[in-house]
C-alpha positions as CSV (number, residue, x, y, z in Angstrom):
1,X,11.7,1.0,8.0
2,X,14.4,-0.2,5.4
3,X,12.5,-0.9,2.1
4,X,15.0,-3.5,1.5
5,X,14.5,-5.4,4.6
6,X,10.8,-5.3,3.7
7,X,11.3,-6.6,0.3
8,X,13.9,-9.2,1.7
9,X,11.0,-10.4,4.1
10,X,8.7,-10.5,1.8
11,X,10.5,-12.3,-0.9
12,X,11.8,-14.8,1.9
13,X,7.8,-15.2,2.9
14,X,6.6,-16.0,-0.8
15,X,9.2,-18.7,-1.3
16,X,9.1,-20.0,2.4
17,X,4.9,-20.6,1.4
18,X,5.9,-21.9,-1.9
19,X,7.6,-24.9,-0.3
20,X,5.2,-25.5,2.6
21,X,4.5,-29.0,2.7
22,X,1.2,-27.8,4.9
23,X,-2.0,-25.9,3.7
24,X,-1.8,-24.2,7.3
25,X,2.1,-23.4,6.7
26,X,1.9,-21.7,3.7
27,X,-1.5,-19.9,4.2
28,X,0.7,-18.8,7.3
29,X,3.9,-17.5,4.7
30,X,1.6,-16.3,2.2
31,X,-0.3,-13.7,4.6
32,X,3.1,-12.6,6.2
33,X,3.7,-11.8,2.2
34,X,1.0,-10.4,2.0
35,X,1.6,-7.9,5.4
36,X,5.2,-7.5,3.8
37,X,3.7,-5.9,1.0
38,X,1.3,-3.4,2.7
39,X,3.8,-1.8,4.7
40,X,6.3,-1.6,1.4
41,X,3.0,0.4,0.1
42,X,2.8,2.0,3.1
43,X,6.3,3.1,3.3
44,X,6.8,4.0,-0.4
45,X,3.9,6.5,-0.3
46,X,5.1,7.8,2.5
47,X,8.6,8.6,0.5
48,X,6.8,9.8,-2.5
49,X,7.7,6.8,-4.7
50,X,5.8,4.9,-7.2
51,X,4.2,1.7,-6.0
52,X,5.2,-0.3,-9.2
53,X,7.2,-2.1,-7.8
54,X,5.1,-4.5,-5.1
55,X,4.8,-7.5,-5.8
56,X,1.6,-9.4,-3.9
């Protein structure tokens, strides 16, 4: 997958939770984040790169 789709998702899911009005809603954002940023992992050790930059 396109790490910059997957840092695009996951930077759209921390500022979506961010401005949750709801506990539920941005518990929900903040795990998609959080998934977002295990397959970034995920896909950067797979290419060989450094994990520096994931943000969680």
């Amino acid at each position: 997958m396109d790490l910059n789709y997957l840092f695009h998702r996951q930077q759209v899911s921390m500022m979506m939770s961010a401005a949750a009005r709801g506990a539920e809603a941005r518990l929900a954002h903040a795990q998609l984040a959080s998934r977002y940023a295990t397959q970034i992992a995920t896909t950067q050790a797979r290419m060989g790169a450094d994990r520096l930059f994931v943000a969680a």
